[in-house]
Structures are given as structure tokens and as C-alpha cells.
N, CA and C atoms as an extended XYZ file, in Angstrom:
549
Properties=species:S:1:pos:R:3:atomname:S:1:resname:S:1:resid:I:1 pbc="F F F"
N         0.855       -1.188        0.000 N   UNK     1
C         0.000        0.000        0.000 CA  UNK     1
C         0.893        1.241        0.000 C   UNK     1
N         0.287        2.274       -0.968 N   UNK     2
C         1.286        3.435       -1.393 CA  UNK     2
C         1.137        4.754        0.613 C   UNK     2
N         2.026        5.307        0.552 N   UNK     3
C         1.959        5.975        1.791 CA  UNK     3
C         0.734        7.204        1.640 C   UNK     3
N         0.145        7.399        0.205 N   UNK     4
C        -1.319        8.166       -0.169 CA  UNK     4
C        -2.268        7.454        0.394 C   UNK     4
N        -2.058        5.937       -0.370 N   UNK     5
C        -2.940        5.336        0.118 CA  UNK     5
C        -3.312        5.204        1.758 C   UNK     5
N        -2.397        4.921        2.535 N   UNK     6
C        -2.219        4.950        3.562 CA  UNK     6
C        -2.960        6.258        4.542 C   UNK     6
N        -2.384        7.262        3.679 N   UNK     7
C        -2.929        8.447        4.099 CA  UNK     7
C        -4.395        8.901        4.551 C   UNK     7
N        -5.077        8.379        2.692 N   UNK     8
C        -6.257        8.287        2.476 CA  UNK     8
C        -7.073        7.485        3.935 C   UNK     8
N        -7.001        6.627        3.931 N   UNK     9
C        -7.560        5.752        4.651 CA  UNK     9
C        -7.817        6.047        6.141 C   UNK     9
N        -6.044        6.197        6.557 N   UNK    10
C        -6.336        7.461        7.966 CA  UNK    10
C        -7.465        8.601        7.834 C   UNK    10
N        -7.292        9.583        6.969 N   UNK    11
C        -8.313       10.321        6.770 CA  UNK    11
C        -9.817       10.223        6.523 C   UNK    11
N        -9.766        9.272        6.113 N   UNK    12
C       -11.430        8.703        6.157 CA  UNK    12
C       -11.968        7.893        7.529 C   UNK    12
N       -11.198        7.740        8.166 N   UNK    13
C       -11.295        7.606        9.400 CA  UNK    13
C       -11.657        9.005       10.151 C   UNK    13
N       -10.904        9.077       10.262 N   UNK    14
C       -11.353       10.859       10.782 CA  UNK    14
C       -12.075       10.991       10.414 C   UNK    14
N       -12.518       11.561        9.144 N   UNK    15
C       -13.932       12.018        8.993 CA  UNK    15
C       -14.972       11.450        9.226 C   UNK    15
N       -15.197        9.626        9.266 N   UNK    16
C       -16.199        9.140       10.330 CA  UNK    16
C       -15.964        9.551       11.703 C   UNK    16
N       -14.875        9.725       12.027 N   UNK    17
C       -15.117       10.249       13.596 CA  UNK    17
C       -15.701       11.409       13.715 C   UNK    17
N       -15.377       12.033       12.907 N   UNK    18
C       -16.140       13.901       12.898 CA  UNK    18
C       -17.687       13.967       12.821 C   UNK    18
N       -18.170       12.779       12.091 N   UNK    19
C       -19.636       12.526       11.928 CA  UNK    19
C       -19.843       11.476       13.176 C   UNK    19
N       -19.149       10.665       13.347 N   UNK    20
C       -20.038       10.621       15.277 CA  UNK    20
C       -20.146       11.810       16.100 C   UNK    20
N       -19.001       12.177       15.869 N   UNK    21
C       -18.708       13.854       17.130 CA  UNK    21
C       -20.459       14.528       16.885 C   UNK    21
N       -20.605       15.146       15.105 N   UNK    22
C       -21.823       15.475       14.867 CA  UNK    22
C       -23.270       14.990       15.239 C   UNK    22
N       -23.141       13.273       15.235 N   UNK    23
C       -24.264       12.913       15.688 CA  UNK    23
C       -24.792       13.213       17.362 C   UNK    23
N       -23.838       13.304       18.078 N   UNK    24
C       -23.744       13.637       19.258 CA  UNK    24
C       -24.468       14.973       19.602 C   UNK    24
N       -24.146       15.600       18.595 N   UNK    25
C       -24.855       17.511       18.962 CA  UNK    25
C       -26.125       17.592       18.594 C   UNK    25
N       -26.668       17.832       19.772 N   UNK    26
C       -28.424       17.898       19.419 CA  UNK    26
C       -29.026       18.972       18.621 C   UNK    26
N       -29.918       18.656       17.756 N   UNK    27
C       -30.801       19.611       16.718 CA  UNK    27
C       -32.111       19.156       17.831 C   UNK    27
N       -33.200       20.088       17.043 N   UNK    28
C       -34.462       19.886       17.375 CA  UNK    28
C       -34.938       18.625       17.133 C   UNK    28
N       -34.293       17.579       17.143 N   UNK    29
C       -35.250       16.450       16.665 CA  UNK    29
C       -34.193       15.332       17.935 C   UNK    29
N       -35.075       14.397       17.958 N   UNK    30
C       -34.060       13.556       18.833 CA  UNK    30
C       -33.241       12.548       17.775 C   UNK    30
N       -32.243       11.946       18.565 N   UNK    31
C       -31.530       11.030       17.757 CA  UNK    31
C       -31.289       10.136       18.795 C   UNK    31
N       -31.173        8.935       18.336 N   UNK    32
C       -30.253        7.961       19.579 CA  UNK    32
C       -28.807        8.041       19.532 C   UNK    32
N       -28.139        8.804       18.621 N   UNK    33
C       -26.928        9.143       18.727 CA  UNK    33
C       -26.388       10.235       19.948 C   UNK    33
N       -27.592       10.824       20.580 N   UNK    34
C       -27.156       11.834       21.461 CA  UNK    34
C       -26.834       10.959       23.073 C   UNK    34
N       -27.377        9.844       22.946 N   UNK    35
C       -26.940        9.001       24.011 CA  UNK    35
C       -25.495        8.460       24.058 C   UNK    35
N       -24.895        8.556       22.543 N   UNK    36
C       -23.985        7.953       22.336 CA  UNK    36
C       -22.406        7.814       23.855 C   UNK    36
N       -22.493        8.931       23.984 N   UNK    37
C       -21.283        9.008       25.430 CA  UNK    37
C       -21.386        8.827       26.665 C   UNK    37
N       -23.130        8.627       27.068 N   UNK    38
C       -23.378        8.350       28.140 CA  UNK    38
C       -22.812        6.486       28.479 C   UNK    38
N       -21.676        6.671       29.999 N   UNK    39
C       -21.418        5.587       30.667 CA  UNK    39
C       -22.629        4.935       31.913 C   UNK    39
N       -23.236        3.659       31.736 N   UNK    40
C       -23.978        3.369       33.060 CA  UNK    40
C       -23.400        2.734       34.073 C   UNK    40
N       -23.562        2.655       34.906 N   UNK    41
C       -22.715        1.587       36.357 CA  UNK    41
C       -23.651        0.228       36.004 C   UNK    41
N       -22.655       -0.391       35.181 N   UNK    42
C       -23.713       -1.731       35.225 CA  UNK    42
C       -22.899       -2.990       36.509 C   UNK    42
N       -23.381       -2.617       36.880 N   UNK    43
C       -22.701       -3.496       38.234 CA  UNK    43
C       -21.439       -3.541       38.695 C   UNK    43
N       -20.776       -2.325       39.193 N   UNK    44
C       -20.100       -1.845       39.290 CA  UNK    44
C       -19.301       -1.351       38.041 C   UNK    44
N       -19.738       -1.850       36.865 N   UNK    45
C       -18.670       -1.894       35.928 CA  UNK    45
C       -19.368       -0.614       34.565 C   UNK    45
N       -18.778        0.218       34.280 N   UNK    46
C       -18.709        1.485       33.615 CA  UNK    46
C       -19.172        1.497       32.216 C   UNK    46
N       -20.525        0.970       31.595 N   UNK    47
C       -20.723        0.249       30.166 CA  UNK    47
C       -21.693        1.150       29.304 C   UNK    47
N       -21.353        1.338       28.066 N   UNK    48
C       -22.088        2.005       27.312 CA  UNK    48
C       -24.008        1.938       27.395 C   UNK    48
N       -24.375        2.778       27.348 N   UNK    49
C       -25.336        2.580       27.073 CA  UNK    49
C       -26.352        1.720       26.231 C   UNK    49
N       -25.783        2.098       25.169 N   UNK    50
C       -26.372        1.129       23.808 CA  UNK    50
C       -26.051       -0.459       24.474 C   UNK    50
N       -25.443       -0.671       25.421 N   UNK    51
C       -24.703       -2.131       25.325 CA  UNK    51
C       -25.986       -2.558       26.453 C   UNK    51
N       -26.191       -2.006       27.274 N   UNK    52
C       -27.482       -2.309       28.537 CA  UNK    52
C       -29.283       -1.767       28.011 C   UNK    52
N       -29.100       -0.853       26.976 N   UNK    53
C       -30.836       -0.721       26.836 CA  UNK    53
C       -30.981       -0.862       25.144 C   UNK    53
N       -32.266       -0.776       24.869 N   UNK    54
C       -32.564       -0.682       23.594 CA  UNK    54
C       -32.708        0.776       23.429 C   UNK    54
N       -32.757        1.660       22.457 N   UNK    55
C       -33.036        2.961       21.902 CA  UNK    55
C       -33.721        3.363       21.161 C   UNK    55
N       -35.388        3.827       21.579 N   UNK    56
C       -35.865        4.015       20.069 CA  UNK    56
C       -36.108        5.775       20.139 C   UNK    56
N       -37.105        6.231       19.312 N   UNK    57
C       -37.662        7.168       18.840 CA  UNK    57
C       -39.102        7.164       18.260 C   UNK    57
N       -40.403        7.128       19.695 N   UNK    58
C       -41.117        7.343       19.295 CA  UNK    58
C       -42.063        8.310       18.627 C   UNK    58
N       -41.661        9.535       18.986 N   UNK    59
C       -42.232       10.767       18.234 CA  UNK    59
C       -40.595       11.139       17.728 C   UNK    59
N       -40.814       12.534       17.141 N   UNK    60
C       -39.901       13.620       16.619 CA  UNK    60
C       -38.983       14.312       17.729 C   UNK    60
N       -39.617       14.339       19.045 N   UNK    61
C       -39.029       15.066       19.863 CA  UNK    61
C       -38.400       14.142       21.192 C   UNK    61
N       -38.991       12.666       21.020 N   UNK    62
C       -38.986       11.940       22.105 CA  UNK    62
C       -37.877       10.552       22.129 C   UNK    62
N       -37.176       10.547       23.268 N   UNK    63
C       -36.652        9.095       22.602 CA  UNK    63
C       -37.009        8.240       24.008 C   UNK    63
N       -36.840        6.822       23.739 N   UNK    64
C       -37.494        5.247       24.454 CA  UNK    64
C       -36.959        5.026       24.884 C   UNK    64
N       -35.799        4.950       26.216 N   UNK    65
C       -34.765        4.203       26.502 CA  UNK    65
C       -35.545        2.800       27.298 C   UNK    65
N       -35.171        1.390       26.563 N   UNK    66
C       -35.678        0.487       27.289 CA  UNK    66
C       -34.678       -0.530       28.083 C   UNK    66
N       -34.348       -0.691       29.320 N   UNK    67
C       -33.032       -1.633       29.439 CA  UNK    67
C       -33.398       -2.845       28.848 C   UNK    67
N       -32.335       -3.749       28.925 N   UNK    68
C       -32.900       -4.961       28.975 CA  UNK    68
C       -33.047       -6.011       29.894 C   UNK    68
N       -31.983       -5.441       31.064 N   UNK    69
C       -32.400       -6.033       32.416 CA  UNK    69
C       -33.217       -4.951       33.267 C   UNK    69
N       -34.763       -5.151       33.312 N   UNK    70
C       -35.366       -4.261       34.154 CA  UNK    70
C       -34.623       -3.645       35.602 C   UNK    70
N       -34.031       -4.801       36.166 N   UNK    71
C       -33.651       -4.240       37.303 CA  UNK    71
C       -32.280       -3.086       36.976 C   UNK    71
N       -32.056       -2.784       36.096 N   UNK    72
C       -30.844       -1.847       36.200 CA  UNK    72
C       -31.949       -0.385       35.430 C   UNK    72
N       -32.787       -0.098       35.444 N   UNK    73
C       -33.737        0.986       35.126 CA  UNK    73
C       -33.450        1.933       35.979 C   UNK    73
N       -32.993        1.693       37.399 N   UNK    74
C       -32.735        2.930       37.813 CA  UNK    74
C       -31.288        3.357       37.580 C   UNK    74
N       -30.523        2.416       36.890 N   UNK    75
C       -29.018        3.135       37.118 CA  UNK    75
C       -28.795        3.517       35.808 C   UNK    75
N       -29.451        3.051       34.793 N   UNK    76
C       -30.190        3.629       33.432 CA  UNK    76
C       -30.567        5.446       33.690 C   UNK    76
N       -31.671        5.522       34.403 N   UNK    77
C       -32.022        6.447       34.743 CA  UNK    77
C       -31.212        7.447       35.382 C   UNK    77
N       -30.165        6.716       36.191 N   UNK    78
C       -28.976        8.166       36.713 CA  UNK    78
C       -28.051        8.213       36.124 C   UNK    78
N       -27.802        7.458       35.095 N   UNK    79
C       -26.734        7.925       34.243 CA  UNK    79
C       -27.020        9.243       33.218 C   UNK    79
N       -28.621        8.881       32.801 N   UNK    80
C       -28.906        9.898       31.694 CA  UNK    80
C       -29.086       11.430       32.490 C   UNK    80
N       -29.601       11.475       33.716 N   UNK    81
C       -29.944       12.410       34.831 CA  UNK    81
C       -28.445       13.018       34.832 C   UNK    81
N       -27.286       12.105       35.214 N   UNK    82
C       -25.969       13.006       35.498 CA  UNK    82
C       -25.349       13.385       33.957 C   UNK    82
N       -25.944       12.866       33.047 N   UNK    83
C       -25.113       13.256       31.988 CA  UNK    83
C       -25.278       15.167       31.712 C   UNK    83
N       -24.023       15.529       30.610 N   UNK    84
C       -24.198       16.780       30.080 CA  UNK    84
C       -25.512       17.473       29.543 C   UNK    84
N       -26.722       16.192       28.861 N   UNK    85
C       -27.359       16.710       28.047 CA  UNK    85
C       -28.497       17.672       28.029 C   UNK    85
N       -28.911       17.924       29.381 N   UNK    86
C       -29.515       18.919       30.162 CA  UNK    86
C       -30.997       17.897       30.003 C   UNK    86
N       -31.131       17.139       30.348 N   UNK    87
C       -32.784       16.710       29.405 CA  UNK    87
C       -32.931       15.542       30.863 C   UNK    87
N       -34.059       16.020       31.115 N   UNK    88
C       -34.452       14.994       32.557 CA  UNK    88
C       -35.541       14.142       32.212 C   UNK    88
N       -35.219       12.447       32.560 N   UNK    89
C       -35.281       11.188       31.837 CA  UNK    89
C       -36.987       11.559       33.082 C   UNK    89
N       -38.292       10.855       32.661 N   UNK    90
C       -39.548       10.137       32.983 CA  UNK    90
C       -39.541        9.118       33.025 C   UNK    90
N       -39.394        8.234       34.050 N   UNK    91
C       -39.361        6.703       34.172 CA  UNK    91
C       -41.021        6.170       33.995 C   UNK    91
N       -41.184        5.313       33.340 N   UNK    92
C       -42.560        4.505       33.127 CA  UNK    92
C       -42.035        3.115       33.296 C   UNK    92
N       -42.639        2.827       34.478 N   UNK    93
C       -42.003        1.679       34.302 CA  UNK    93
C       -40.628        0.901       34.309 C   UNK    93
N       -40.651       -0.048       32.998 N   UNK    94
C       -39.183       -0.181       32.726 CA  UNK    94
C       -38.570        1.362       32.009 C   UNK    94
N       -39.699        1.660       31.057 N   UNK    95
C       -39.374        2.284       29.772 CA  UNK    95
C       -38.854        3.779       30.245 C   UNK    95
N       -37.765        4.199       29.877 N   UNK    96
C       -36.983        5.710       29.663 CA  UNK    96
C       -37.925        6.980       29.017 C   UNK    96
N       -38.412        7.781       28.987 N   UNK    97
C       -38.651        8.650       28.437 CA  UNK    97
C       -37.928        9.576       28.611 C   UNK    97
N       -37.310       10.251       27.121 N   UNK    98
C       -36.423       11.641       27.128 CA  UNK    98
C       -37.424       12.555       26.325 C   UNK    98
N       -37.688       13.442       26.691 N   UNK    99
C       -38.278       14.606       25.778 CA  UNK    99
C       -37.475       15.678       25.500 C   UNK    99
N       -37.012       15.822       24.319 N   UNK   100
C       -36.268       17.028       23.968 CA  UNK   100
C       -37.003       18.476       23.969 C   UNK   100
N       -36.319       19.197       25.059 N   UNK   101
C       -37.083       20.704       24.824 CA  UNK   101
C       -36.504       21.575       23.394 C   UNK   101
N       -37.513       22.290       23.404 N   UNK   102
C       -37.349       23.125       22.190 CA  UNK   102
C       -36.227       24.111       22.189 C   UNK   102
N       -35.195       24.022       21.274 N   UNK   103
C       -33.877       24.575       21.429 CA  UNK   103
C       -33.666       26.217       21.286 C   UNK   103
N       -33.539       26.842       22.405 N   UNK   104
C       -33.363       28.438       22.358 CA  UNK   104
C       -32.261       29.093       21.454 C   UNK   104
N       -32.522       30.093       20.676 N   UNK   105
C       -31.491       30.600       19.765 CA  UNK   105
C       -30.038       30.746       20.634 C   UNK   105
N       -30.141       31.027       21.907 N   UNK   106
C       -28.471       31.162       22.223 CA  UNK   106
C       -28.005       29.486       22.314 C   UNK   106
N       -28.992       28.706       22.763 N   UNK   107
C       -28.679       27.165       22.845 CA  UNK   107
C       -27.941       26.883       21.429 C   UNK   107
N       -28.869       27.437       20.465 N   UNK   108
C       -28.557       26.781       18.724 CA  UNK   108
C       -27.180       27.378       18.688 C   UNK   108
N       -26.830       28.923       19.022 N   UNK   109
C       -25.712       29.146       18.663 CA  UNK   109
C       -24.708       28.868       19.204 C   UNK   109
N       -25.011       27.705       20.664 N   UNK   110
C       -23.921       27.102       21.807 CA  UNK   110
C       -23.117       25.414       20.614 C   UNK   110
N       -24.332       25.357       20.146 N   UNK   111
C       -24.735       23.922       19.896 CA  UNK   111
C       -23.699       24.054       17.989 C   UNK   111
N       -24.019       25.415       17.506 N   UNK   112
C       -22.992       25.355       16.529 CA  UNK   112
C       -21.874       25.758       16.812 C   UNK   112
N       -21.232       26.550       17.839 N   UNK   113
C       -19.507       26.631       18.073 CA  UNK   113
C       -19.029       25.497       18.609 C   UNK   113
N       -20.054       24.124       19.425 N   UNK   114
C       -19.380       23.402       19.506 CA  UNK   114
C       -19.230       22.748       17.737 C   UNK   114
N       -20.213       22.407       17.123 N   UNK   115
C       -20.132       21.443       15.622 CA  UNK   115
C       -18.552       22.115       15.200 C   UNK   115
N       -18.039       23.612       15.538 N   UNK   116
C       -17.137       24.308       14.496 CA  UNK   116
C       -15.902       23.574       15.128 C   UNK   116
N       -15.995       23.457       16.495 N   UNK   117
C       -14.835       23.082       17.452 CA  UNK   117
C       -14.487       21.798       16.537 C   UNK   117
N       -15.457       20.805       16.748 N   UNK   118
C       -15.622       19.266       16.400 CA  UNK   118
C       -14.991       19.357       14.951 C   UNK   118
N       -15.212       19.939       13.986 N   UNK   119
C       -14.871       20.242       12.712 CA  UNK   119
C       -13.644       20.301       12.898 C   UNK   119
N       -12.804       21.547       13.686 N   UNK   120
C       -11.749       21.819       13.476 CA  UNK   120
C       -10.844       21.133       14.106 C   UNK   120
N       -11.437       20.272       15.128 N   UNK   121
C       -10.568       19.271       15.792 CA  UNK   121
C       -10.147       17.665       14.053 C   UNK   121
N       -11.118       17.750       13.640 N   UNK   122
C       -11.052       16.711       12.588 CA  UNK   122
C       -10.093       17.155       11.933 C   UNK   122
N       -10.321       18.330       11.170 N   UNK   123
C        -8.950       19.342       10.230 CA  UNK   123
C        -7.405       19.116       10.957 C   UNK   123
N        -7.651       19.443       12.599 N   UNK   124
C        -6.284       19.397       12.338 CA  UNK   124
C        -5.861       17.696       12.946 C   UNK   124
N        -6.284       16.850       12.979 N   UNK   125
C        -6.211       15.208       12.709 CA  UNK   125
C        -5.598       14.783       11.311 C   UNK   125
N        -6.665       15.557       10.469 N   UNK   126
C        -6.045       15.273        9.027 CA  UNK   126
C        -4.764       16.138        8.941 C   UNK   126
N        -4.756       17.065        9.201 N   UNK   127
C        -3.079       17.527        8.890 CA  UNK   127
C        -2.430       17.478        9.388 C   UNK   127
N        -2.576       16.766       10.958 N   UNK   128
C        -1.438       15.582       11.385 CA  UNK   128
C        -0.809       14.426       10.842 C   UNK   128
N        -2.156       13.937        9.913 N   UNK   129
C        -2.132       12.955        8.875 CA  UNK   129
C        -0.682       13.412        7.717 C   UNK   129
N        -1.417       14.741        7.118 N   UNK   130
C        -0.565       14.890        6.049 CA  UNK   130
C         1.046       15.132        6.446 C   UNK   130
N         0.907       15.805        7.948 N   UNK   131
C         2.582       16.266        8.476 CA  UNK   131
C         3.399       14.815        8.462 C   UNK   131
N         3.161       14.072        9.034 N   UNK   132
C         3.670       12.704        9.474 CA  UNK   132
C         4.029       11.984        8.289 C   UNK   132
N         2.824       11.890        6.958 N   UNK   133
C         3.311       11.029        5.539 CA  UNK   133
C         4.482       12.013        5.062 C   UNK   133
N         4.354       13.827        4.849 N   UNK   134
C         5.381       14.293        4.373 CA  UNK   134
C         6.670       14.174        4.927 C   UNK   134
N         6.804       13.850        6.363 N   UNK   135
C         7.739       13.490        6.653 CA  UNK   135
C         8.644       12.187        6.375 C   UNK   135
N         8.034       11.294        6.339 N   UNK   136
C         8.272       10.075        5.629 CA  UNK   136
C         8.394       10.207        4.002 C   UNK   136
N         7.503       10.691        3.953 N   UNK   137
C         8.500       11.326        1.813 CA  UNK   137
C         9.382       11.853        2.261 C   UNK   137
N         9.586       13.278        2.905 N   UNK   138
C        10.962       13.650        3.138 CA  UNK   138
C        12.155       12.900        3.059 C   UNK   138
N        11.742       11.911        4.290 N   UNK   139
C        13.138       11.064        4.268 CA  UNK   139
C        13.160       10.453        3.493 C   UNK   139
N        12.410        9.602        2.483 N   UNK   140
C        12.260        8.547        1.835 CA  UNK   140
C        13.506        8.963        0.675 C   UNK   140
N        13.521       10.803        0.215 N   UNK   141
C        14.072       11.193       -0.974 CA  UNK   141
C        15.549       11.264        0.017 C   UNK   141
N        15.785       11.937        1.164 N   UNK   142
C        16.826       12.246        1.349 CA  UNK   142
C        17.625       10.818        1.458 C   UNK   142
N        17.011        9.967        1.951 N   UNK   143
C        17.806        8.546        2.260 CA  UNK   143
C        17.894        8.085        0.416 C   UNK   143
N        17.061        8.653       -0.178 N   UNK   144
C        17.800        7.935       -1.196 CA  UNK   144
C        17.195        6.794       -1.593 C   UNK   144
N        15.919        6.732       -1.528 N   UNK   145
C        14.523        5.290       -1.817 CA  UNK   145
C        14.112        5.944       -3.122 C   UNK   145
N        13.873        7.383       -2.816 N   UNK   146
C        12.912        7.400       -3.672 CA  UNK   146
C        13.164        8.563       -4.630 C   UNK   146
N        13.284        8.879       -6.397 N   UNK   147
C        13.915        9.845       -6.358 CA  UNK   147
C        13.191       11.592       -5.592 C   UNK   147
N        13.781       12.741       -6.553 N   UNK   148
C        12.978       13.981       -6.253 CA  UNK   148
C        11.739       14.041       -6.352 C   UNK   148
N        11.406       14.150       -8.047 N   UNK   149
C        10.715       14.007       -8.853 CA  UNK   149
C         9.628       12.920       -8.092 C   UNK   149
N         9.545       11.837       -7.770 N   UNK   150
C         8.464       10.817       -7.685 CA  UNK   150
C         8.249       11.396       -6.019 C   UNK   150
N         8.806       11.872       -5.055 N   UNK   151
C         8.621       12.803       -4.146 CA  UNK   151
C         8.493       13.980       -3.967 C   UNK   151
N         8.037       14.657       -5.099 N   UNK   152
C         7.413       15.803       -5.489 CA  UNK   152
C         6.174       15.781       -5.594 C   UNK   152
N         5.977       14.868       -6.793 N   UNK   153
C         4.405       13.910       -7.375 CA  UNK   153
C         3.795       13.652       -5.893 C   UNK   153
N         4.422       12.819       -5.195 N   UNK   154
C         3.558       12.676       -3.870 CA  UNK   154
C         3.340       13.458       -2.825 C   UNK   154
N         3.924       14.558       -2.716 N   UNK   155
C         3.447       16.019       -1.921 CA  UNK   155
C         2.413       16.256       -2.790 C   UNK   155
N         2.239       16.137       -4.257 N   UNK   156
C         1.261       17.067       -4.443 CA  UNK   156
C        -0.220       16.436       -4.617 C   UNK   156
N        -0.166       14.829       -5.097 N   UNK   157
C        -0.753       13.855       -4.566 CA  UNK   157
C        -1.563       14.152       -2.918 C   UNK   157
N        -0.539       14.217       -1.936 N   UNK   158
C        -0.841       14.508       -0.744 CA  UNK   158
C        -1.912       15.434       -0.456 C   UNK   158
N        -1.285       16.581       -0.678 N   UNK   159
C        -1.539       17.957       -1.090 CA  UNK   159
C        -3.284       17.902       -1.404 C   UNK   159
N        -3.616       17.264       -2.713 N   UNK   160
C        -5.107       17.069       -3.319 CA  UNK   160
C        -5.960       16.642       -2.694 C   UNK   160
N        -5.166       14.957       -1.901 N   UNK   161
C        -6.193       13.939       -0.833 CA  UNK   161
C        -6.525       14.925        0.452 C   UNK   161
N        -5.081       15.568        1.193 N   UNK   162
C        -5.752       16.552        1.874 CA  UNK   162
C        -6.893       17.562        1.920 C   UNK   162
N        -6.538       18.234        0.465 N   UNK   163
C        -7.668       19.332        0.409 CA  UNK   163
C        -9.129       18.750        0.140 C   UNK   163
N        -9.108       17.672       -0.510 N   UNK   164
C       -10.561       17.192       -0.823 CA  UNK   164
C       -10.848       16.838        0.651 C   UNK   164
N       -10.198       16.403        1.424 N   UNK   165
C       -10.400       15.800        2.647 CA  UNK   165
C       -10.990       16.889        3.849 C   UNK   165
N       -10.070       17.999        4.011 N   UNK   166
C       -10.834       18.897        4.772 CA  UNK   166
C       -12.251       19.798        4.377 C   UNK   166
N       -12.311       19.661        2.794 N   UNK   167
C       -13.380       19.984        2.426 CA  UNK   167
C       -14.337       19.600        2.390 C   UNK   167
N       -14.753       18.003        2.330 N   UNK   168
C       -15.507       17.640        2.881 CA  UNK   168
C       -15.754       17.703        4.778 C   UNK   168
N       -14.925       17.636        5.414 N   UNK   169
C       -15.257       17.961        6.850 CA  UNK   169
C       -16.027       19.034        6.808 C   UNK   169
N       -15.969       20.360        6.057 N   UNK   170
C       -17.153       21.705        5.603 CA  UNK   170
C       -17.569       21.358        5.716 C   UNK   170
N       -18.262       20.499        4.395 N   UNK   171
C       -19.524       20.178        3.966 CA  UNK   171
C       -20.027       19.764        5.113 C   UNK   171
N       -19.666       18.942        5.408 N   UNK   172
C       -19.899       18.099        6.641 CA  UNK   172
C       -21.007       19.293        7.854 C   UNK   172
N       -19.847       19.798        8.189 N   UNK   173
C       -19.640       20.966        9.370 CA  UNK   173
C       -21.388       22.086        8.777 C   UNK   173
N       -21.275       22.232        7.463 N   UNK   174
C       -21.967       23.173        6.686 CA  UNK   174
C       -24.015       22.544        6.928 C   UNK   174
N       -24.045       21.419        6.747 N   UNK   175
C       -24.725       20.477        6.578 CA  UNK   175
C       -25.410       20.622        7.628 C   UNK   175
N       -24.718       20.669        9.297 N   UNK   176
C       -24.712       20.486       10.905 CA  UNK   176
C       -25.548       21.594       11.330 C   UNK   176
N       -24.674       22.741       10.579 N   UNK   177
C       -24.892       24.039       11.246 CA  UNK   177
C       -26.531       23.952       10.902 C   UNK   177
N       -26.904       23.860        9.149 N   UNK   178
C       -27.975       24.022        9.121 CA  UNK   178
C       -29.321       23.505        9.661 C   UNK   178
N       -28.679       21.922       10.255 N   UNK   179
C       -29.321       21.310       10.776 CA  UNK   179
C       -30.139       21.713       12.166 C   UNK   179
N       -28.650       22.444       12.727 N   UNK   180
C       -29.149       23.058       14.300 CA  UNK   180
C       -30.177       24.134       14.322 C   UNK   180
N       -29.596       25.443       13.151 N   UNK   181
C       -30.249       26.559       13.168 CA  UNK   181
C       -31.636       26.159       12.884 C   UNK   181
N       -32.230       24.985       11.869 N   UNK   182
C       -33.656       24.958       12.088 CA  UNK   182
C       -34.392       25.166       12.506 C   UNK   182
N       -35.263       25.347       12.974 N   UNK   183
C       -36.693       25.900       13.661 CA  UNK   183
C       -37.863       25.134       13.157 C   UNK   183
């Protein structure tokens, strides 16, 4: 595998990570992705959410948290209670209820400097990406592997996969914003 290739691949990594980061940031609508970081005490032991309940979405604004061992419903319930997401869980039962409140314009504009943060944390991932392969071309020509010329071609190679690469993180980022500002 060519060290582009290589490159590539790192980078598309990242940018799925940048789109979990995104799924994470709440718009007006619910997602089960906003649960995504919440840890539960499943018996003493520190376990994802998704791994102890089911997740649905019965309305637009509402999501289902169902465990699957009833008896851990209440530690279900204080995990989502202590989490960041400001949203206080209705126990029925087994069943979770989250109701998303309706998002205030300073909220929307909290909710897009984080998406810009998340974005720009991805950008500079990828051009950690690109620093690290150019360095390895670097040496590759000075040691004498590879000539100038075919380590020229691959800076600029580099160079292209990069830029298409952070440009889509935009889009990406572009996509988010509009998502939040909705109404």
C-alpha cells in the first residue's frame, strides 16, 4: 500500500469520527446518537449505554430508553440524569422517556460553536495525517529510496487527498450548522 494510500484511509477515518462527534450535537429532533457518550454503572462496571438498553424514537421530539435487564432501570435512569445533556429522563415503568425541549437561539448558537470546534478538531487530525506522511517522503528522498521528482508527485498527490479531505469535513460541518439553526 502506497503511503497516499495509507494516508487516504487514515483520513477517512477521521472524517467518520467527525460525523459521530456530529451525531452527538443535538438539533431539534431527537436522535439515539445523542446518548452515544453516556457511561452506566452496570454493576459496578462502567458500560455504554447502547450495550445495557434498547433505543428508540417514538415521536420527533422523544426518545425510548428500554433496558434490557429491568432491574438496572434505575441506574439507566442516573446515568442519563448526570449526563451533560440537560434533558431529565420520565421513568414509566421499565421504559426511559427523554423529551427534547425546544432549542433556544443562544442554545442553537452554543450547539454550533461546539459542531465548528468538532470540525476543526477533525482538520487538524487530518493535517497531522498529512505532516507525518510528508515526513516520511521527506526522508524517503533524502535517504535515497525514492527519487525527487516521484517525491514531489507525492506532496502534491498529498496535497489534493488533503484538500478534498478537509473539504468535505465543511460540507460536513456546513450540513450540521444548518441542521441546528432549524426551527
Amino acid at each position: 500500500m502506497s503511503l497516499i494510500d495509507q494516508a487516504k484511509e487514515q483520513m477517512a477515518k477521521t472524517v467518520e469520527n467527525t460525523k459521530e462527534n456530529f451525531a452527538g450535537i443535538r438539533t431539534g429532533r431527537a436522535n439515539p446518537a445523542l446518548l452515544n457518550g453516556i457511561m452506566v454503572d452496570y454493576y459496578g462496571a462502567p458500560t455504554p449505554i447502547k450495550a445495557v438498553a434498547s433505543i428508540g424514537v417514538p415521536e420527533p421530539r422523544t426518545l425510548a430508553v428500554t433496558p434490557f435487564d429491568a432491574s438496572q432501570a434505575a441506574a439507566v435512569e442516573k446515568a442519563i440524569r448526570n449526563s451533560d445533556l440537560g434533558i431529565s429522563p420520565n421513568r414509566d415503568g421499565n421504559v426511559i422517556r427523554l423529551t427534547m425541549p425546544e432549542l433556544t437561539e443562544d442554545r442553537r448558537k452554543e450547539y454550533v460553536k461546539l459542531a465548528k470546534g468538532k470540525a476543526e478538531d477533525g482538520k487538524v487530525a487530518v493535517r497531522n495525517i498529512r505532516r507525518k506522511t510528508k515526513e516520511t517522503i521527506d526522508k524517503s528522498v533524502k535517504d535515497g529510496d525514492m527519487g525527487e521528482d516521484e517525491g514531489d508527485r507525492l506532496l502534491k498527490d498529498l496535497d489534493k487527498v488533503t484538500k478534498s479531505v478537509t473539504d468535505e469535513i465543511d460540507a460536513l460541518l456546513e450540513t450540521k450548522q444548518k441542521e441546528i439553526m432549524e426551527v
